[in-house]
C-alpha positions in Angstrom: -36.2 -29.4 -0.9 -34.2 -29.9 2.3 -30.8 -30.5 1.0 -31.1 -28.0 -2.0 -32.7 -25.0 -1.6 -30.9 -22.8 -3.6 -30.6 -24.7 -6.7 -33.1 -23.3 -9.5 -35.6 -26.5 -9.3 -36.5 -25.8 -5.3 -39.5 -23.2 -6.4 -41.0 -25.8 -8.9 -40.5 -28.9 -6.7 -42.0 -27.0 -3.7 -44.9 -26.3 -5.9 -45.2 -29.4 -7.0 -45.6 -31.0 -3.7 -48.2 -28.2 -2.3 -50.3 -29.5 -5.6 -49.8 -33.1 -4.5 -50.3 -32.5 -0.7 -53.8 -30.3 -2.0 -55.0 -33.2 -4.2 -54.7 -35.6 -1.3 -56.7 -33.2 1.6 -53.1 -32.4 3.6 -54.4 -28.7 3.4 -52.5 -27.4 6.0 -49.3 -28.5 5.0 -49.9 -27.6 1.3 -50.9 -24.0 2.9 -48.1 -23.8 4.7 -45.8 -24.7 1.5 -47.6 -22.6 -1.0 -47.2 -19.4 1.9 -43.5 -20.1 1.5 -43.5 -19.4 -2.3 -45.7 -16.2 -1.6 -43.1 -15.0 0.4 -40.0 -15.9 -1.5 -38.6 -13.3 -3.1 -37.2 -15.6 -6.4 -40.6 -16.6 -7.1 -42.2 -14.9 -10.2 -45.0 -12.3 -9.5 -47.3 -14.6 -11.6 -47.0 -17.5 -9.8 -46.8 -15.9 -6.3 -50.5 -14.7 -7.3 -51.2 -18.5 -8.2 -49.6 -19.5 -4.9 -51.9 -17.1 -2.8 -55.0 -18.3 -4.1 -54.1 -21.5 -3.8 -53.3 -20.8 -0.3 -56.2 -19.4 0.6 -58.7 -22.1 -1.5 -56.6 -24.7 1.0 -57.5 -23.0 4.5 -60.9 -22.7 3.3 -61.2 -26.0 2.8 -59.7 -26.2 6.6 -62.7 -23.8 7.9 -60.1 -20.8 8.4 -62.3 -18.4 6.8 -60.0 -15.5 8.7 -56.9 -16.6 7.9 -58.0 -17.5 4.0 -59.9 -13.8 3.7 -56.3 -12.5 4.6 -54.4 -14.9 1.9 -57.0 -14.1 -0.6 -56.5 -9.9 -0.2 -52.9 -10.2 -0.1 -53.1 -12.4 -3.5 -54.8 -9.3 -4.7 -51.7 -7.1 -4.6 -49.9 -9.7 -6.1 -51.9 -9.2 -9.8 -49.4 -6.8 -11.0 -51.2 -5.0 -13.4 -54.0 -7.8 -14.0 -57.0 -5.8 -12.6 -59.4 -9.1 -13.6 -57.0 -11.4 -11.4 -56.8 -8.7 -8.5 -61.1 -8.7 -8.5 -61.4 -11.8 -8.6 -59.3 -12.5 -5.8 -61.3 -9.8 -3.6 -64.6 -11.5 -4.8 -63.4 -14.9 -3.6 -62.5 -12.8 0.0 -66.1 -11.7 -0.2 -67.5 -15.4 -0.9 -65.5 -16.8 2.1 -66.5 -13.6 4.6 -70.2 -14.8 3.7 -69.7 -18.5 4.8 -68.0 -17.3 8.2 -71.3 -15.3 8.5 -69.8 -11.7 8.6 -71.9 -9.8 5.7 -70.3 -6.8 6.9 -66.8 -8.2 5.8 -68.5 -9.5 2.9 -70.3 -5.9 1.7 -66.9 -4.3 2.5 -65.1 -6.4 -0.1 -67.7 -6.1 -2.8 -67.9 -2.2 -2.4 -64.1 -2.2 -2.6 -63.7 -4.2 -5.7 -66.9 -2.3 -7.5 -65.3 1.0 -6.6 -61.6 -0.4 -7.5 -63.1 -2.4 -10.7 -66.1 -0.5 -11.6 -65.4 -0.9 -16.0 -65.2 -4.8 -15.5 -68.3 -7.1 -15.0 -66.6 -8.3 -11.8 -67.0 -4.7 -10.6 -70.7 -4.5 -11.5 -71.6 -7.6 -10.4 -70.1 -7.0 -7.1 -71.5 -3.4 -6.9 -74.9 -6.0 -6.8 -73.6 -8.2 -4.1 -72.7 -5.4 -2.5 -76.4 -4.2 -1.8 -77.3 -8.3 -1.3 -75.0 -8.6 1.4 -76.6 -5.4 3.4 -79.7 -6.3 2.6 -79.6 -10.2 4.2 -77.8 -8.1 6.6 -81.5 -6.5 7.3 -79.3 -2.8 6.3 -82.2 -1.8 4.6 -81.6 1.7 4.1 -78.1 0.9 2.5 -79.6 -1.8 0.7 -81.5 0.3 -1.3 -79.0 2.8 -1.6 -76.6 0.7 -3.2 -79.5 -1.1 -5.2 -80.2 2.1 -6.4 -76.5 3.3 -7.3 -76.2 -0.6 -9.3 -79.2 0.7 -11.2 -77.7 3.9 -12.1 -74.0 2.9 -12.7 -75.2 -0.8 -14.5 -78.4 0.5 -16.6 -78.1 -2.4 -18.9 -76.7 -4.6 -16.7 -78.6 -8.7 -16.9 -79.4 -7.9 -12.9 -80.9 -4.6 -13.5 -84.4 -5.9 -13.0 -83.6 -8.0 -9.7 -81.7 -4.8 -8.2 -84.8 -2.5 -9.0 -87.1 -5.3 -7.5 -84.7 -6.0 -4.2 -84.3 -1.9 -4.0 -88.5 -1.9 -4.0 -88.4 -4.6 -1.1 -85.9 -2.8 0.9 -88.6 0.0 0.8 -91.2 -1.6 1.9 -89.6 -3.4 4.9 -88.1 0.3 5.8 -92.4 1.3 5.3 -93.6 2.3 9.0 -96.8 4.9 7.9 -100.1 4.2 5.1 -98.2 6.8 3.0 -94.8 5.5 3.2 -96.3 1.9 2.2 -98.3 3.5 -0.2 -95.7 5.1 -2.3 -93.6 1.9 -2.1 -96.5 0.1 -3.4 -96.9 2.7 -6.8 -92.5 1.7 -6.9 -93.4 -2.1 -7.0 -96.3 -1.8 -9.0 -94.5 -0.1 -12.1 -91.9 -2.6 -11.8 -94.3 -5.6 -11.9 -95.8 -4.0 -15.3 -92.6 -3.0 -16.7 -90.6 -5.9 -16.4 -89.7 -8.5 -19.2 -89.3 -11.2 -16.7 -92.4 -13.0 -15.9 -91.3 -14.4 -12.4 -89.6 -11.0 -11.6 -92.8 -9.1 -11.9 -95.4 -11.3 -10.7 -93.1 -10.9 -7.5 -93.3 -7.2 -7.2 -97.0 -7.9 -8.2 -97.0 -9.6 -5.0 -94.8 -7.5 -3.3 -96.8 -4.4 -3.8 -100.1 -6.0 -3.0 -98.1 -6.5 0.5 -97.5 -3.0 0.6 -101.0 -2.0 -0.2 -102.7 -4.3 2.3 -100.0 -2.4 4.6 -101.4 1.0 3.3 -104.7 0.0 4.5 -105.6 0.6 0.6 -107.4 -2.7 0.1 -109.5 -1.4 -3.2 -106.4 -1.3 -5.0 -104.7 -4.3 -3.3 -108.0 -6.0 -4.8 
């Protein structure tokens, strides 16, 4: 690498040592190498994109959340045309901004790849954590927007049933009056009886008995 860097093999050799350096936890100096082939400007698109995320996986693994978020999102506009390779890199963003503990970060990137990606599961899915993220965020409101939208874009969607459920609980922590608890309680109450999933809806069984007690309606909590 040092005394040939313009012949044809320096891109593969520099590669090949980021891999080696990864494999044996010299993360920073396998970040710093794989950065260099991000950046340099005779390295295929393809494996520039490679590069980033490998980039970014390696100051993750160092704790630099920041730093990686950034490697990830700029992998992202290195996926050409590959819209699956592009989400996938903004979702891995998102993952990273939830273990540094910034759900804001976090929501942002979902929302962006769901309203980027919104034909591909990654997009729908996303559109999901989206609401998650706001939600353990205690953005209730928001929450249950975005719950809501999920539901309406994703109708068929495997996570229909948990988004209508978490929607329902965002309700009834945003509940301050008997009538406002009330009518969250009829919301939770037809989603305990009309969904297929046994633990889902003896949840929101339990969830609108909650909301009920709250109501001061004990008859029908009963």
């Amino acid at each position: 690498r040092q005394n040939y860097p313009e012949r044809p093999e320096y891109i593969t050799v520099t590669m090949r040592l980021a891999e080696l350096l990864q494999k044996t936890d010299n993360t920073l100096k396998a970040a710093e190498l794989y950065g260099e082939l991000v950046d340099h400007p005779r390295v295929p698109v393809e494996q520039r994109y490679r590069a980033g995320i490998q980039r970014a996986t390696c100051l993750v693994r160092d704790g630099q959340y920041v730093e990686a978020i950034a490697a990830y999102r700029k992998a992202a506009t290195l996926s050409g045309t590959e819209q699956i390779a592009a989400a996938e890199a903004l979702i891995w963003a998102a993952e990273t901004a939830i273990a540094a503990k910034d759900l804001p970060l976090a929501a942002s990137l979902y929302q962006e790849v769901a309203d980027r990606f919104a034909e591909t599961e990654q997009g729908s899915r996303a559109r999901f954590e989206q609401a998650r993220c706001l939600f353990d965020h205690a953005k209730y409101a928001e929450a249950a927007t975005v719950f809501q939208t999920f539901v309406t874009e994703h109708p068929e969607h495997a996570l229909v049933w948990h988004a209508r459920l978490q929607g329902g609980i965002a309700g009834r922590k945003l509940a301050q009056t008997p009538e406002e608890f009330s009518k969250v309680a009829a919301v939770l109450l037809k989603i305990a009886r009309e969904c297929p999933a046994a633990e889902l809806a003896m949840q929101a069984f339990l969830e609108s008995f909650q909301a009920q007690q709250a109501a001061g309606e004990l008859s029908k909590a009963a």
